[in-house]
C-alpha positions as CSV (number, residue, x, y, z in Angstrom):
1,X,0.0,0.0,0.0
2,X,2.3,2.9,-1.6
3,X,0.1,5.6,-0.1
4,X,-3.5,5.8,2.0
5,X,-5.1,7.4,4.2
6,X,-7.2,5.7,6.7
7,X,-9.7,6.5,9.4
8,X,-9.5,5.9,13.3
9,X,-13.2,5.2,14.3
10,X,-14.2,5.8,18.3
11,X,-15.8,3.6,19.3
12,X,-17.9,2.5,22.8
13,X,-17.5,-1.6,22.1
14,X,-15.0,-3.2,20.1
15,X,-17.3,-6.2,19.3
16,X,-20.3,-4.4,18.5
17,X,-18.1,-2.4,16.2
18,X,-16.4,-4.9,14.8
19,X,-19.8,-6.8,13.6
20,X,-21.1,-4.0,12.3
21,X,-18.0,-3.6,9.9
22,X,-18.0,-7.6,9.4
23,X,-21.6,-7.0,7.5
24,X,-19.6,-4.0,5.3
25,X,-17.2,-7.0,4.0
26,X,-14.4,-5.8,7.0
27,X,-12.7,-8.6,8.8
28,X,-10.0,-8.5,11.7
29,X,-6.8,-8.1,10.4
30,X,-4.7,-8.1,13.8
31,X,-5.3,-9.9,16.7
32,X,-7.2,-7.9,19.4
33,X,-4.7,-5.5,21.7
34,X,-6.9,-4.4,23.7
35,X,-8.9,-1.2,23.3
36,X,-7.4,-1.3,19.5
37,X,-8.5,-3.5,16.2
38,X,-7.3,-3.2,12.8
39,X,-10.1,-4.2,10.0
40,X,-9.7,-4.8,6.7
41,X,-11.5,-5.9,3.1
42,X,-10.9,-7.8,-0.1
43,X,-10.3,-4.7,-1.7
44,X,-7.3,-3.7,0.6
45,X,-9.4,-1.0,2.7
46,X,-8.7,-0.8,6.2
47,X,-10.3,0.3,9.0
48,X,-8.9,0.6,12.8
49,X,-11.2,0.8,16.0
50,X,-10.0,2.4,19.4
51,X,-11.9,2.7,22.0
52,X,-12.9,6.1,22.4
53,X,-12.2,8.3,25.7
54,X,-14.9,9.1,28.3
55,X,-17.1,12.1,26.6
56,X,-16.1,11.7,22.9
57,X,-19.3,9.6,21.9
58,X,-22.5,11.5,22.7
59,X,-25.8,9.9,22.0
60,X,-27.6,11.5,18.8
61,X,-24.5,14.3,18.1
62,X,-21.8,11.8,16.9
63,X,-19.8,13.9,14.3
64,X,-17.5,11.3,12.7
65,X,-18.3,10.1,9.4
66,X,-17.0,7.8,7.0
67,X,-17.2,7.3,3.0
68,X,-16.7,3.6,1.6
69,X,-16.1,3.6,-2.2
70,X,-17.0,0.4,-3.3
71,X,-18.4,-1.2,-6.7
72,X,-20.5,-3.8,-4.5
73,X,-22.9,-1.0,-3.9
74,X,-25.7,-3.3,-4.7
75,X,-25.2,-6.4,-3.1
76,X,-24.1,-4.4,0.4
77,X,-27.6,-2.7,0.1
78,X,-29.5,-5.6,-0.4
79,X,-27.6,-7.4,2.7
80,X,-28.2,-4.0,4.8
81,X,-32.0,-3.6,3.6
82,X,-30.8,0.0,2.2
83,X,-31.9,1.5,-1.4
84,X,-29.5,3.0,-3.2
85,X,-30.1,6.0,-5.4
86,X,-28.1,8.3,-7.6
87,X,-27.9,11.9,-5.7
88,X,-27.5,15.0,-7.5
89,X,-23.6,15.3,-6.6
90,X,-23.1,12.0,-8.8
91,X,-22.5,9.4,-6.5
92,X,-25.0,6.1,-6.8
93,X,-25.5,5.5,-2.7
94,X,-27.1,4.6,0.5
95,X,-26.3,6.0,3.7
96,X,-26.3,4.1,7.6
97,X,-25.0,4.5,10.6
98,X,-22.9,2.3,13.0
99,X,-23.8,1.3,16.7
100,X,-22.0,4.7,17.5
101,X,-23.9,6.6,15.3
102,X,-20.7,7.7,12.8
103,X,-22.3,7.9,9.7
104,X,-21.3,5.5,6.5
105,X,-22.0,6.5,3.8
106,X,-21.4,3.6,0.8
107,X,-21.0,4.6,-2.7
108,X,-19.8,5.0,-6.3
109,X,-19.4,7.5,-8.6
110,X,-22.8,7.0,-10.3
111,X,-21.0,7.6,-14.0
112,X,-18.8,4.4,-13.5
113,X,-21.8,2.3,-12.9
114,X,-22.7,-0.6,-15.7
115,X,-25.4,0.3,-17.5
116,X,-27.6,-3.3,-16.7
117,X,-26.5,-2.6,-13.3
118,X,-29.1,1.1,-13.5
């Protein structure tokens, strides 16, 4: 992995987090030290947990977010029970949020999509 940039995602329970992720196609990539767990996909995305410090995580004003860029828009949908739609900023997507309320948002540019797949 020449260059990337990847997120650091609070979180309250490193299980709960980590099943969540699982159902996004992100799988323990480390073995479990502690308050910290590395995730990571097919497509070489990763994905670290921490656990986050006593006030960071407040019920209903959660500001994290994260965007996964992925061609299996589709299929994750259908697993998730989400719809996917083309937005006006050209990205075909659904949107959900984790047990810590971080928003993900799962997409693809809405141009690059196969025209059967529409």
């Amino acid at each position: 992995m020449p260059n990337a940039l990847i997120a650091i995602v609070p979180c309250r329970n490193l299980d709960t987090s980590e099943a969540f992720y699982e159902r996004l196609g992100f799988r323990r990539h480390d073995s479990d030290s502690g308050n910290y767990r590395i995730l990571a996909n097919d497509g070489g995305g990763e994905l670290h947990l921490v656990i986050a410090p006593d006030g960071w995580l407040v019920t209903d004003r959660n500001p994290f977010g994260l965007y996964f860029y992925t061609e299996g828009v589709d299929e994750l949908a259908r697993r998730l029970g989400q719809t996917p739609e083309d937005k006006p900023w050209g990205m075909y997507e659904f949107a959900l949020s984790d047990p810590d309320q971080t928003l993900v948002r799962v997409g693809w540019p809405s141009r690059l999509r196969m025209p059967q797949s529409r």
